[in-house]
PDB file of N, CA, C and O in Angstrom:
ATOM      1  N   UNK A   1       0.817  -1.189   0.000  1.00  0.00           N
ATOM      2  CA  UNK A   1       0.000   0.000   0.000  1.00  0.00           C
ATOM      3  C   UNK A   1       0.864   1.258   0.000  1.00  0.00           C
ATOM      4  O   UNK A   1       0.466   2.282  -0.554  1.00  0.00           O
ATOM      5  N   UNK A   2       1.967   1.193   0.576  1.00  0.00           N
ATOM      6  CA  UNK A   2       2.677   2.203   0.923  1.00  0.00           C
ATOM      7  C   UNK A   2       3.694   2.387  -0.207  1.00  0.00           C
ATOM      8  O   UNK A   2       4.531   3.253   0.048  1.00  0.00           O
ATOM      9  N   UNK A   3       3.785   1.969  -1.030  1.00  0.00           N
ATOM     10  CA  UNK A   3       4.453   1.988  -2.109  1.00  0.00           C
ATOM     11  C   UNK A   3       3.691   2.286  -3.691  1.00  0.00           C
ATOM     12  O   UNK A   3       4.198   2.746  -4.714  1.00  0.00           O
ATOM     13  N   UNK A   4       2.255   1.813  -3.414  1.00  0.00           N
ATOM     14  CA  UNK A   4       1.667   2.393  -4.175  1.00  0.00           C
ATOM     15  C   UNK A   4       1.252   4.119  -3.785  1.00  0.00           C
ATOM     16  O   UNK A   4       1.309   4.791  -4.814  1.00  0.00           O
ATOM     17  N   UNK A   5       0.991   4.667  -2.965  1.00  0.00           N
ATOM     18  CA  UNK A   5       1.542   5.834  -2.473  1.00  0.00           C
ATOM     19  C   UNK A   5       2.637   6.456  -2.940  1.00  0.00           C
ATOM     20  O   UNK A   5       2.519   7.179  -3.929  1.00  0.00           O
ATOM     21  N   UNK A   6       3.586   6.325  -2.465  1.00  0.00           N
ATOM     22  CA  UNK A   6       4.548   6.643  -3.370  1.00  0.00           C
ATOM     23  C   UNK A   6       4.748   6.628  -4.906  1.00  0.00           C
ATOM     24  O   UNK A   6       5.277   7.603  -5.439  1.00  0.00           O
ATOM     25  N   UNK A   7       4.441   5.811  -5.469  1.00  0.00           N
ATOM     26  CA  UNK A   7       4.405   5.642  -6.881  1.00  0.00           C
ATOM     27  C   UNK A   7       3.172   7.099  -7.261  1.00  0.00           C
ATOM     28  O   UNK A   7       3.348   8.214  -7.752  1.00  0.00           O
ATOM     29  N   UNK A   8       2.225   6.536  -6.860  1.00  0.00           N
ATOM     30  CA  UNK A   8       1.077   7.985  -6.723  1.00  0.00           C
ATOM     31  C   UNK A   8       1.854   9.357  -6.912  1.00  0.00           C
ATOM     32  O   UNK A   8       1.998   9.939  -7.986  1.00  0.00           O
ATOM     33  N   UNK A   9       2.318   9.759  -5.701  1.00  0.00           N
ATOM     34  CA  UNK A   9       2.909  10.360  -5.501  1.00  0.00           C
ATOM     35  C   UNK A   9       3.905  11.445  -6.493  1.00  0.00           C
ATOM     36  O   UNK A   9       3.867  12.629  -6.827  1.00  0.00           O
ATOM     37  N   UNK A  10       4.892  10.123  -6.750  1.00  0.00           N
ATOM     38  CA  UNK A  10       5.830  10.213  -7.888  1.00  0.00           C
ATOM     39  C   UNK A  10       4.491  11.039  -9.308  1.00  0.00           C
ATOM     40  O   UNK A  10       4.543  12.208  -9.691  1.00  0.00           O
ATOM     41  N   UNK A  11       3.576  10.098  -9.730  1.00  0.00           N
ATOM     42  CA  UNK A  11       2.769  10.652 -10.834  1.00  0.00           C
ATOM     43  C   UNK A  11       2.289  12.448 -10.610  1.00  0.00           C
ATOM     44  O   UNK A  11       2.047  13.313 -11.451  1.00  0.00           O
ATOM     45  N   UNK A  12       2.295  12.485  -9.213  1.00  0.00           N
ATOM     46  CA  UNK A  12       1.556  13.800  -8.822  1.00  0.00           C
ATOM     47  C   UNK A  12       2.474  14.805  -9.181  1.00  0.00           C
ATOM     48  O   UNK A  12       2.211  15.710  -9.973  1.00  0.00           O
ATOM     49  N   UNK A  13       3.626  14.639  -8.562  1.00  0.00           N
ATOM     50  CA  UNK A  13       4.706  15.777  -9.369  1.00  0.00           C
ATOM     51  C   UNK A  13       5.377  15.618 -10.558  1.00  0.00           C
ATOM     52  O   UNK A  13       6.033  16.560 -11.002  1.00  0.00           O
ATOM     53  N   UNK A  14       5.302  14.392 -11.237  1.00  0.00           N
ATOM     54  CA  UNK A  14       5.583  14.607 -12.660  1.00  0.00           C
ATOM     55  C   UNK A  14       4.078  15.271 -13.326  1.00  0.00           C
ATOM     56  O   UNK A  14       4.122  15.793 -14.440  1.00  0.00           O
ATOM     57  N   UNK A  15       2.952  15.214 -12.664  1.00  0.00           N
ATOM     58  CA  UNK A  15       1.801  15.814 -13.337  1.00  0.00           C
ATOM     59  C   UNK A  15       1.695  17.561 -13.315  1.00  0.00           C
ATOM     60  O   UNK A  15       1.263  18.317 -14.185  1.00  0.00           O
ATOM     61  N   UNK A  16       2.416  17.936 -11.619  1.00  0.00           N
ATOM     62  CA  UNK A  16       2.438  19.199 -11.568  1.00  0.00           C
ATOM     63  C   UNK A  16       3.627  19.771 -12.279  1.00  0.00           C
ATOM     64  O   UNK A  16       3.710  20.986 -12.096  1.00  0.00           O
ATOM     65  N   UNK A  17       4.531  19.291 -13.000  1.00  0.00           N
ATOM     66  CA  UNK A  17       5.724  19.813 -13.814  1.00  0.00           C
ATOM     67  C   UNK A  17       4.875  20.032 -15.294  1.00  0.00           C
ATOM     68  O   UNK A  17       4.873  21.151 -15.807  1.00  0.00           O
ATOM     69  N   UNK A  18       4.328  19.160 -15.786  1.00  0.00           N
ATOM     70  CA  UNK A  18       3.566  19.560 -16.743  1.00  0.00           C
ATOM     71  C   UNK A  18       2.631  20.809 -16.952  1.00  0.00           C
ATOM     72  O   UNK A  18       2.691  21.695 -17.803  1.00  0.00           O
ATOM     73  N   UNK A  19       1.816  20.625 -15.997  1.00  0.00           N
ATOM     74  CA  UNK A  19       1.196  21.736 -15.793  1.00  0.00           C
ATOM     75  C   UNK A  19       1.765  22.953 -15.761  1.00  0.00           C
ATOM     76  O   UNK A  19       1.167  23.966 -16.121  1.00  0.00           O
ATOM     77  N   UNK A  20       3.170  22.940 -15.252  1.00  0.00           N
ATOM     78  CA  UNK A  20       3.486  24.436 -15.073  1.00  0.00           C
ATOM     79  C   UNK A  20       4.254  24.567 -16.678  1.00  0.00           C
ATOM     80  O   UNK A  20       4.418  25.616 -17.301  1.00  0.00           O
ATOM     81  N   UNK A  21       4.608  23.338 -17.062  1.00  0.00           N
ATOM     82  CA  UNK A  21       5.382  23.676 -18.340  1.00  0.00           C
ATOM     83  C   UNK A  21       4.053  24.428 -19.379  1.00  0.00           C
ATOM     84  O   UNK A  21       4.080  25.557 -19.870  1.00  0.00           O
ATOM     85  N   UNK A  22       2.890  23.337 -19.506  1.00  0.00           N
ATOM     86  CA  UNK A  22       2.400  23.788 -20.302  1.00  0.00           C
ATOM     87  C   UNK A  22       1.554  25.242 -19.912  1.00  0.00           C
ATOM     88  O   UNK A  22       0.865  25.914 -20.680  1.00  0.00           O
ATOM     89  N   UNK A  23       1.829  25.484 -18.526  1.00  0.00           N
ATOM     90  CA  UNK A  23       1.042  26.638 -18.535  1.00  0.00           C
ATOM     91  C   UNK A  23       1.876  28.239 -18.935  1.00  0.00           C
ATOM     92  O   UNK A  23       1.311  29.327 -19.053  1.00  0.00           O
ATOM     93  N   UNK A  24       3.264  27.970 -19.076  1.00  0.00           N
ATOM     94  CA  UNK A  24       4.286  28.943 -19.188  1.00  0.00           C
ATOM     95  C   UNK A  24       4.173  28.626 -21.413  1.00  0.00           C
ATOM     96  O   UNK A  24       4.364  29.577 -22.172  1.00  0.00           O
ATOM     97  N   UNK A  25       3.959  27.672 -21.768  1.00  0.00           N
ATOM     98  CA  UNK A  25       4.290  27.600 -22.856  1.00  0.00           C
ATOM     99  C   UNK A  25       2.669  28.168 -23.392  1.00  0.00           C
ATOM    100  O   UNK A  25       2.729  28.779 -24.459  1.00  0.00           O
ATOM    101  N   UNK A  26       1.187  28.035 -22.762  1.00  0.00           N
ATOM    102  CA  UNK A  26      -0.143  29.308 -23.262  1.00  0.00           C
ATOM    103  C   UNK A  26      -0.081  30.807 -23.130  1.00  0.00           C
ATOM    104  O   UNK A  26      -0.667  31.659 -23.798  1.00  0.00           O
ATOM    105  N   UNK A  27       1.192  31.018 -21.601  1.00  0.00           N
ATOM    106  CA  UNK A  27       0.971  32.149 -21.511  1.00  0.00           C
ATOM    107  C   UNK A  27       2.137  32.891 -22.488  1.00  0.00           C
ATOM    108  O   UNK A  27       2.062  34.105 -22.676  1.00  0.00           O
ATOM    109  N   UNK A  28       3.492  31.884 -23.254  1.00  0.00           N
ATOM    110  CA  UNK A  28       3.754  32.879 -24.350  1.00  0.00           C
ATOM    111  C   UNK A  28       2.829  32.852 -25.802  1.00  0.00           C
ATOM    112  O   UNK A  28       3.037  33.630 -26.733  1.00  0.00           O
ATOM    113  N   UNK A  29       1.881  31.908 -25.796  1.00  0.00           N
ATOM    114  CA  UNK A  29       1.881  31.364 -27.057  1.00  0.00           C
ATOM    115  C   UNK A  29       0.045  31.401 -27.535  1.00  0.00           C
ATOM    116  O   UNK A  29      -0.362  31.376 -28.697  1.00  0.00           O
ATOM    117  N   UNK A  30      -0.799  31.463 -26.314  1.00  0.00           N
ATOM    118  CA  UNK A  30      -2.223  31.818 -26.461  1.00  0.00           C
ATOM    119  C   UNK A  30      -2.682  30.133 -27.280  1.00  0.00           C
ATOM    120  O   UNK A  30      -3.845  30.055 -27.676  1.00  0.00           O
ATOM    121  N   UNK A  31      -1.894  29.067 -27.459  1.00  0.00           N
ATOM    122  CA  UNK A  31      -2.330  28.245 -28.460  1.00  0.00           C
ATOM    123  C   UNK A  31      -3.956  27.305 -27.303  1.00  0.00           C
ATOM    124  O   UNK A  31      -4.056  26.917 -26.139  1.00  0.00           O
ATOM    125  N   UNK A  32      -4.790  27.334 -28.394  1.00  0.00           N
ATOM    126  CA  UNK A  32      -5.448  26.305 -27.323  1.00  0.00           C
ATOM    127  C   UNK A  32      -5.473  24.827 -27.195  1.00  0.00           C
ATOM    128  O   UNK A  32      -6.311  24.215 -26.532  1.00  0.00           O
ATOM    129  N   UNK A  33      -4.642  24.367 -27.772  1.00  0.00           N
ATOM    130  CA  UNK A  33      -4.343  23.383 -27.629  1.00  0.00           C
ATOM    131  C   UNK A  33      -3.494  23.017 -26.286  1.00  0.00           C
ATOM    132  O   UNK A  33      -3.326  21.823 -26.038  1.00  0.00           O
ATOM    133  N   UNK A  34      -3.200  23.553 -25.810  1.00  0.00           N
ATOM    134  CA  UNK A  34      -2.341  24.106 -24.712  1.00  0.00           C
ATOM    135  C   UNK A  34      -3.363  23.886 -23.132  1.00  0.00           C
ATOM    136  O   UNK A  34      -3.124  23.180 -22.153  1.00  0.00           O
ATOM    137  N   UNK A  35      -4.705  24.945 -23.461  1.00  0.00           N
ATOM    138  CA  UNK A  35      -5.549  24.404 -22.892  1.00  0.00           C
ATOM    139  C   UNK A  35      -6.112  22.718 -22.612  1.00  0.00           C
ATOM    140  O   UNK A  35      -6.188  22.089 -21.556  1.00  0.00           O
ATOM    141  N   UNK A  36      -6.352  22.436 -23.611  1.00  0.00           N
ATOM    142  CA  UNK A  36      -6.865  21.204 -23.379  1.00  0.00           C
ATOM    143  C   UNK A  36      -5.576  20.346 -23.132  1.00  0.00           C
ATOM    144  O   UNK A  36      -5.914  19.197 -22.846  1.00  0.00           O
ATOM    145  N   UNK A  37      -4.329  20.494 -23.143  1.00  0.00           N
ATOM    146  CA  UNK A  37      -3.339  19.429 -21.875  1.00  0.00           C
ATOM    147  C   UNK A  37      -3.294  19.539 -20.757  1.00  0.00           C
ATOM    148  O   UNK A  37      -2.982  18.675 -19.937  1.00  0.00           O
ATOM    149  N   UNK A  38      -3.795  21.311 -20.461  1.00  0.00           N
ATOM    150  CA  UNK A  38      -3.673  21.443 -18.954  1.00  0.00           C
ATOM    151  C   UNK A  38      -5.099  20.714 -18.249  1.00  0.00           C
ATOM    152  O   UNK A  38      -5.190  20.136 -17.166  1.00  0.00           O
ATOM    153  N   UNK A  39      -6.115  20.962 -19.244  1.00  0.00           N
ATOM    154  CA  UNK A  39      -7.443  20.087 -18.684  1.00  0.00           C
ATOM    155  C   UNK A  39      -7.272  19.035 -18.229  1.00  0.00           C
ATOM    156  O   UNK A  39      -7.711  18.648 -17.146  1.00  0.00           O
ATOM    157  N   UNK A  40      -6.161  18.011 -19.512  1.00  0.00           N
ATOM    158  CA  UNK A  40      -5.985  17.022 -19.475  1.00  0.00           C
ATOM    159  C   UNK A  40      -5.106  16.671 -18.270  1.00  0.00           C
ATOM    160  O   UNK A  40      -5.577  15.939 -17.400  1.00  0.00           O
ATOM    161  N   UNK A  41      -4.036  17.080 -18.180  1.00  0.00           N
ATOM    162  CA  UNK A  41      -3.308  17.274 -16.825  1.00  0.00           C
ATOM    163  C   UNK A  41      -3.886  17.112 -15.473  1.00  0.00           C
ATOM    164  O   UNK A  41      -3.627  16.273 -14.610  1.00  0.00           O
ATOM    165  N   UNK A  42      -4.976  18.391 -15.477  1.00  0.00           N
ATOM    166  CA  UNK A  42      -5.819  18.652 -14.069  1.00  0.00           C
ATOM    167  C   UNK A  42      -6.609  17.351 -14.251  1.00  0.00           C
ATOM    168  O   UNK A  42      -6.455  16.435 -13.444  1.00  0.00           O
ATOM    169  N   UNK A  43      -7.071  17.293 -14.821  1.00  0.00           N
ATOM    170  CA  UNK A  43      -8.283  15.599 -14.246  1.00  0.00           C
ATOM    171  C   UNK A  43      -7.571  14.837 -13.912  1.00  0.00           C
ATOM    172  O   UNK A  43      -7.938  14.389 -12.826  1.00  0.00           O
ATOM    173  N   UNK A  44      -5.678  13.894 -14.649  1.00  0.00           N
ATOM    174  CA  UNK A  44      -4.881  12.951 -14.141  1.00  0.00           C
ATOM    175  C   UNK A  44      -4.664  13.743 -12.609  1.00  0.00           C
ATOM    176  O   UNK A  44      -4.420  13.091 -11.594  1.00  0.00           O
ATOM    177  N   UNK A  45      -4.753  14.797 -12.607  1.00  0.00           N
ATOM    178  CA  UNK A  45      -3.865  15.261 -11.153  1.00  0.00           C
ATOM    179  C   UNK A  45      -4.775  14.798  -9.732  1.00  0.00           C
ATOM    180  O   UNK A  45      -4.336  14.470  -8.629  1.00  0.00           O
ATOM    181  N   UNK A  46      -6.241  14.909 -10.220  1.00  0.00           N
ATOM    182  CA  UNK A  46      -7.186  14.598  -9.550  1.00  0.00           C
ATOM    183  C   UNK A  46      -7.753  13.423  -9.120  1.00  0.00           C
ATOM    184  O   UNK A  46      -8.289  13.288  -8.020  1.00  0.00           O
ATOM    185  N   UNK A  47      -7.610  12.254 -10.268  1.00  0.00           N
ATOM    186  CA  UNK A  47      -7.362  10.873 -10.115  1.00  0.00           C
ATOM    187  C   UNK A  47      -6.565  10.438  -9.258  1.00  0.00           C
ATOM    188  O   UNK A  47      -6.702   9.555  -8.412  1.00  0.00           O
ATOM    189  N   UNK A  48      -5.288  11.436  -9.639  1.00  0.00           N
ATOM    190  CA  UNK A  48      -4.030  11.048  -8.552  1.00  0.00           C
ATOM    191  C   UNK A  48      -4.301  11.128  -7.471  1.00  0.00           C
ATOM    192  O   UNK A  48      -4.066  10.099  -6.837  1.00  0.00           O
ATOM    193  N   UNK A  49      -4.806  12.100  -6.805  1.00  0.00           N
ATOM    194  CA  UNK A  49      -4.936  12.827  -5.476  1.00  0.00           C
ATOM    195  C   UNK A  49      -6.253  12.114  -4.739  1.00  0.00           C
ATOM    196  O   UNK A  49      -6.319  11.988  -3.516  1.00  0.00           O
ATOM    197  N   UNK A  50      -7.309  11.658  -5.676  1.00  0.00           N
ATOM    198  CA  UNK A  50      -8.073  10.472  -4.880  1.00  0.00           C
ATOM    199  C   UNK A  50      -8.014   9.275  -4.580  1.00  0.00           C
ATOM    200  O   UNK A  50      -8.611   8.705  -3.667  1.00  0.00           O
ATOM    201  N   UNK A  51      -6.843   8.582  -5.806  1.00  0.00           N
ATOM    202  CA  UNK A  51      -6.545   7.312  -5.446  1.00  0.00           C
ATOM    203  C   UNK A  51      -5.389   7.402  -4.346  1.00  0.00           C
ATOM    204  O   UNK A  51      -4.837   6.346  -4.037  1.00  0.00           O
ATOM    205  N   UNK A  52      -5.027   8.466  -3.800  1.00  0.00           N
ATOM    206  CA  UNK A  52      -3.395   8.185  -3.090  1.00  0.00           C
ATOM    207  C   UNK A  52      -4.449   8.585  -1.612  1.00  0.00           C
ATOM    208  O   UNK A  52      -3.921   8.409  -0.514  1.00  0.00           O
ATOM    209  N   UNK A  53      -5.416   8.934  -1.643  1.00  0.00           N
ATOM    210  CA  UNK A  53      -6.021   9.788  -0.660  1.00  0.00           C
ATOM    211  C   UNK A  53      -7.173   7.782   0.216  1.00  0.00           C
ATOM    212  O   UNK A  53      -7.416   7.214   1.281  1.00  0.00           O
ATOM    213  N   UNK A  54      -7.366   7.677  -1.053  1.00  0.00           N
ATOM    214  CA  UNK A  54      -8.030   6.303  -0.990  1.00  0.00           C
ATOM    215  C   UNK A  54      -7.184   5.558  -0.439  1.00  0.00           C
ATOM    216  O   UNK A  54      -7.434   5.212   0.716  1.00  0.00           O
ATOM    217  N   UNK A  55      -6.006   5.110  -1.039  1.00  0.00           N
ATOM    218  CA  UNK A  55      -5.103   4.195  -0.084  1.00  0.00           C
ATOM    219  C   UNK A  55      -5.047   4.355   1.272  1.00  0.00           C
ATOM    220  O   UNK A  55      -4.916   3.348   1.968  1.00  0.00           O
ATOM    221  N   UNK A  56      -5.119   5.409   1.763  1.00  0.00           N
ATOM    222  CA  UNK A  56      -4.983   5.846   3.431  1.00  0.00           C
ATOM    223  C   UNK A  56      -6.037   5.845   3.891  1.00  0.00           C
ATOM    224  O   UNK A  56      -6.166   5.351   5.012  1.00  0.00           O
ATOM    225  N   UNK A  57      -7.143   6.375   3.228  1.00  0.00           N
ATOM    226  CA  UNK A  57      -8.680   6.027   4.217  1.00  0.00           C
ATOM    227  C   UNK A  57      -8.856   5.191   4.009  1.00  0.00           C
ATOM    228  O   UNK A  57      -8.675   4.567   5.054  1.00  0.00           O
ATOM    229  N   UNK A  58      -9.307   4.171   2.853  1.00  0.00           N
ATOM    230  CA  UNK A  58      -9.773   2.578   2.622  1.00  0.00           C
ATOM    231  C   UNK A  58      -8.882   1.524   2.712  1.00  0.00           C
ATOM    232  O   UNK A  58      -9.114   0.338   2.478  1.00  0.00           O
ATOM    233  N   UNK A  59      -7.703   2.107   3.118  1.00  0.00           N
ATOM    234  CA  UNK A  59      -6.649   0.302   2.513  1.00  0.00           C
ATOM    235  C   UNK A  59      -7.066  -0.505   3.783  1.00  0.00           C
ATOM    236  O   UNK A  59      -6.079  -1.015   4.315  1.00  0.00           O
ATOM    237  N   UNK A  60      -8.289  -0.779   4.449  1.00  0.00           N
ATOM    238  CA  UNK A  60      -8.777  -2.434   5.032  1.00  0.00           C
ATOM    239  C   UNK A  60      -9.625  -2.733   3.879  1.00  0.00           C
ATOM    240  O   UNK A  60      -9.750  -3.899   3.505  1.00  0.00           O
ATOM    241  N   UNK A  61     -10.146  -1.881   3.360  1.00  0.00           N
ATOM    242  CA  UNK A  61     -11.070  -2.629   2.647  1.00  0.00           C
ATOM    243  C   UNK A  61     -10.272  -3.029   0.935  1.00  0.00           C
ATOM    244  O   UNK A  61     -10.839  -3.576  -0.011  1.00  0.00           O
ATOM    245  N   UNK A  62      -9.089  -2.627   0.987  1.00  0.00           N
ATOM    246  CA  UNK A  62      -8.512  -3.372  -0.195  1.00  0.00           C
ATOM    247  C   UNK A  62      -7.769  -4.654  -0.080  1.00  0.00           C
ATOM    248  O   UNK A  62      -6.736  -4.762   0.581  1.00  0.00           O
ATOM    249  N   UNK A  63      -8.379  -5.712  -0.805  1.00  0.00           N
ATOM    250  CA  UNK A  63      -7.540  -7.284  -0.828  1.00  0.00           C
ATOM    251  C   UNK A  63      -5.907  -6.796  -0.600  1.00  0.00           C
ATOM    252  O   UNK A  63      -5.569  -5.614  -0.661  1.00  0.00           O
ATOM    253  N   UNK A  64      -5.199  -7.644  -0.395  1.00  0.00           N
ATOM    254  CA  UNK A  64      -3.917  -7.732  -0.478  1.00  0.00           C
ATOM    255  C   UNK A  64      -3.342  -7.896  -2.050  1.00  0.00           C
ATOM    256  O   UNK A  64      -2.350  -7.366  -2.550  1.00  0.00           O
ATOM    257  N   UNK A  65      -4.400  -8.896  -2.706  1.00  0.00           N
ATOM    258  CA  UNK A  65      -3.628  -9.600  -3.470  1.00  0.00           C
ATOM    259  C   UNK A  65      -4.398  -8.672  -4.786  1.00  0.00           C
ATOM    260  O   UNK A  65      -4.362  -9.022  -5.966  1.00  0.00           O
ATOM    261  N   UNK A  66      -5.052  -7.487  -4.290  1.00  0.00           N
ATOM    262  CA  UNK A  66      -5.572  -6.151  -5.535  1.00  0.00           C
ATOM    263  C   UNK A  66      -3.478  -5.393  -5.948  1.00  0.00           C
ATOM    264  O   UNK A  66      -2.882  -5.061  -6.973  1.00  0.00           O
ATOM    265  N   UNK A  67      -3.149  -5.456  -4.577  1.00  0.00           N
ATOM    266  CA  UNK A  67      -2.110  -4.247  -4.679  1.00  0.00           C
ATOM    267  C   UNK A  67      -1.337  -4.307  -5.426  1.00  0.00           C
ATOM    268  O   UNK A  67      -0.918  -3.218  -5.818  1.00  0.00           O
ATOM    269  N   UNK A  68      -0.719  -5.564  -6.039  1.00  0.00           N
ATOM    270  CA  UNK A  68       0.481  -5.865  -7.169  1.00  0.00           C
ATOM    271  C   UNK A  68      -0.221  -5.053  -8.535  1.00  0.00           C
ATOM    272  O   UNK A  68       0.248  -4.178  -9.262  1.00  0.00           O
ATOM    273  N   UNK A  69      -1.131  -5.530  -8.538  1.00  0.00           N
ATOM    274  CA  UNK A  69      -2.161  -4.962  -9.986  1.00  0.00           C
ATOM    275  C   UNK A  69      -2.036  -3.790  -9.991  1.00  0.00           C
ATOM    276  O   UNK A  69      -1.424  -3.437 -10.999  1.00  0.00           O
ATOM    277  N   UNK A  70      -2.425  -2.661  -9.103  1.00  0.00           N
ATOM    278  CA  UNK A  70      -2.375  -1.508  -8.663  1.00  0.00           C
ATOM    279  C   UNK A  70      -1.000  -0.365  -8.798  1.00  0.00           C
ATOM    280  O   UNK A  70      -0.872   0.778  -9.237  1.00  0.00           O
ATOM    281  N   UNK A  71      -0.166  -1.300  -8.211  1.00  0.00           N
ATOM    282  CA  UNK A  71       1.262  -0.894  -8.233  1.00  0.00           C
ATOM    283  C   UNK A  71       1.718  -0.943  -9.808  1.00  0.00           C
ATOM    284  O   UNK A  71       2.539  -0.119 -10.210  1.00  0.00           O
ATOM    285  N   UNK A  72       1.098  -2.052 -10.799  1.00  0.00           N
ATOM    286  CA  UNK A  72       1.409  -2.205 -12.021  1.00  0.00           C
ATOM    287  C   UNK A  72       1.040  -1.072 -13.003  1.00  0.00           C
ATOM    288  O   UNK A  72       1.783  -0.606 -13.867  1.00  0.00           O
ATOM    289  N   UNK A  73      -0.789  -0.546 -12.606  1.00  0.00           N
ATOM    290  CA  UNK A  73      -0.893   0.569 -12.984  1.00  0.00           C
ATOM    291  C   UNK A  73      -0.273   1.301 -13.255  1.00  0.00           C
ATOM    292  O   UNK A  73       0.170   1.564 -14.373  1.00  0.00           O
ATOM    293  N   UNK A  74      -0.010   2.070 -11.729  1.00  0.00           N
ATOM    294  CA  UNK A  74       0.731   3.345 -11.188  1.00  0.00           C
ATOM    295  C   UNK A  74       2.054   3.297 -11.980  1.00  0.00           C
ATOM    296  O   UNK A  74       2.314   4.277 -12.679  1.00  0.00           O
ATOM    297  N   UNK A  75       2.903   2.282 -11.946  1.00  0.00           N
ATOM    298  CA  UNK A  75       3.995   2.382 -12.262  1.00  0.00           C
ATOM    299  C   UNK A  75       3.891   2.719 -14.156  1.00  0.00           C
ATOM    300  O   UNK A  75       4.485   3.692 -14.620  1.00  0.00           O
ATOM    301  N   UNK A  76       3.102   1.809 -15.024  1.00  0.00           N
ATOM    302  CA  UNK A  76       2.735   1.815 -15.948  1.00  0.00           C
ATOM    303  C   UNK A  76       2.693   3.430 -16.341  1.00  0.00           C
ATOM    304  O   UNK A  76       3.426   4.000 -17.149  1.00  0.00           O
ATOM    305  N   UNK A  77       1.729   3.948 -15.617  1.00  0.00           N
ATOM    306  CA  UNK A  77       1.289   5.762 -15.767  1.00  0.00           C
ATOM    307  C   UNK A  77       2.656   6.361 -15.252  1.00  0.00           C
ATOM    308  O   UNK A  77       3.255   7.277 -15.817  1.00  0.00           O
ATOM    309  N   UNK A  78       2.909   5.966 -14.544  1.00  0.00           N
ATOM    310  CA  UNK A  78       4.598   6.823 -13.938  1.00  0.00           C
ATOM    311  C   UNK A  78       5.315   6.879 -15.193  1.00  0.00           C
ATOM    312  O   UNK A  78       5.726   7.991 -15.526  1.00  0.00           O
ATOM    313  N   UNK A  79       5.579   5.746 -16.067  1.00  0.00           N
ATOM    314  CA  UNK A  79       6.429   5.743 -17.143  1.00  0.00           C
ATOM    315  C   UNK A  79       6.474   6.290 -18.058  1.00  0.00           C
ATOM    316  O   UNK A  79       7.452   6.721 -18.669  1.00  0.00           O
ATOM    317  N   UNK A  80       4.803   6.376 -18.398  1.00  0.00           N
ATOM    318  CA  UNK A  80       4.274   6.896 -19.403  1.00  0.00           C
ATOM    319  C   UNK A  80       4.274   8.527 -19.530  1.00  0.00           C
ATOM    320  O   UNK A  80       4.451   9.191 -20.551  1.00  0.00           O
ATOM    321  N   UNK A  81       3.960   9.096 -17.859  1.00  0.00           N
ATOM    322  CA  UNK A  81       3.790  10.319 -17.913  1.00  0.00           C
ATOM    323  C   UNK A  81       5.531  10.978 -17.796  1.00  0.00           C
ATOM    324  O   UNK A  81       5.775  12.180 -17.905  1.00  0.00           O
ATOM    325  N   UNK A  82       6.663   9.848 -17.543  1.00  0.00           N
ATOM    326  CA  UNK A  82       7.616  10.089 -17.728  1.00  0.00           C
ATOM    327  C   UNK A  82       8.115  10.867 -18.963  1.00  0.00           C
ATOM    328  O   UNK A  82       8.595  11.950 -19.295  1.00  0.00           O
ATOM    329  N   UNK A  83       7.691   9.596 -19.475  1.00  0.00           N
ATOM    330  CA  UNK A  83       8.171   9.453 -21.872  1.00  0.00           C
ATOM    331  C   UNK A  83       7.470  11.267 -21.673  1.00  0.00           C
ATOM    332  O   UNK A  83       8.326  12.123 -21.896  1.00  0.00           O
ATOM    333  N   UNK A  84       6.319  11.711 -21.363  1.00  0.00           N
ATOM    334  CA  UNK A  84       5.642  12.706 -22.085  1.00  0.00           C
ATOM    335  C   UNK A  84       6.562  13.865 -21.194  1.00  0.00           C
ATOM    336  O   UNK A  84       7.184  14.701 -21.850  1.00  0.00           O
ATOM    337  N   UNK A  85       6.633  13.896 -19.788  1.00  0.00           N
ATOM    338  CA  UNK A  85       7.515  15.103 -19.710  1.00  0.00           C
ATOM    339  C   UNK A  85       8.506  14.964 -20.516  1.00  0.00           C
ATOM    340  O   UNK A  85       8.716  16.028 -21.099  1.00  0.00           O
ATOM    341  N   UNK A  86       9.351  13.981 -20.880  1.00  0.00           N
ATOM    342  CA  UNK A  86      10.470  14.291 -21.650  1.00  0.00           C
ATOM    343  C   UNK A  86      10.677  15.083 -22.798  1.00  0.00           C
ATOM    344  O   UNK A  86      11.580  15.829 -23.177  1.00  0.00           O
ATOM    345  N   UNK A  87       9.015  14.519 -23.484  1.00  0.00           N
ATOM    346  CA  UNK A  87       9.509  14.855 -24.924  1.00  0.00           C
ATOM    347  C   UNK A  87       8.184  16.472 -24.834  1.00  0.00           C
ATOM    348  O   UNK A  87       7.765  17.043 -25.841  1.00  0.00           O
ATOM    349  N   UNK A  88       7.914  16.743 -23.800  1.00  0.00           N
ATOM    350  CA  UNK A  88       8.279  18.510 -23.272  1.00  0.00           C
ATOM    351  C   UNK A  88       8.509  19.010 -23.340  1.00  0.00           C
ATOM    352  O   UNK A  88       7.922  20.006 -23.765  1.00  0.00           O
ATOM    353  N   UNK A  89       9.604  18.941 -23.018  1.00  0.00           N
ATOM    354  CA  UNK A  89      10.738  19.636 -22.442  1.00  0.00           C
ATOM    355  C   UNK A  89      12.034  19.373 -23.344  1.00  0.00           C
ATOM    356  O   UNK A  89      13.175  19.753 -23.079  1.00  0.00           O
ATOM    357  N   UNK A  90      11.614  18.624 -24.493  1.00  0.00           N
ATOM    358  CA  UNK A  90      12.755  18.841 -25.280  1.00  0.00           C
ATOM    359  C   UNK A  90      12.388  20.172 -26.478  1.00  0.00           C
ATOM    360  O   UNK A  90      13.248  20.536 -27.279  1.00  0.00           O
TER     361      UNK A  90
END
């Protein structure tokens, strides 16, 4: 549980780096496309922040044998939202 937390976690500030990237790259550039990543951004950020919020109020009521799956997610989206800051910020 506590590691899926963390992993969470990890997604939450690679989500808030985005956000600020793409919000520095509307305010030179007005594009709206720009908008709709930060939308896109804010809803993952929010997912984030209920499932990491969920682990700490509900984890009796999560199986044990849910958490590997879970952790597979998270990590899955960690990677992914990795690849996309990268190619960001290049």
């Amino acid at each position: 549980m506590t590691v899926n937390a963390i992993v969470g976690f990890a997604n939450l500030g690679i989500l808030l780096a985005l956000l600020s990237v793409y919000a520095k790259i509307y305010k030179n550039t007005k594009a709206q496309f720009t908008i709709g990543l930060m939308f896109f951004v804010g809803l993952l950020i929010l997912q984030n922040i209920i499932t990491v919020y969920a682990y700490f109020a509900m984890s009796p009521l999560y199986a044990i044998g849910l958490l590997p799956y879970f952790l597979g997610i998270h990590i899955a989206e960690l990677a992914g939202l990795s690849v996309l800051l990268r190619i960001t910020l290049m």
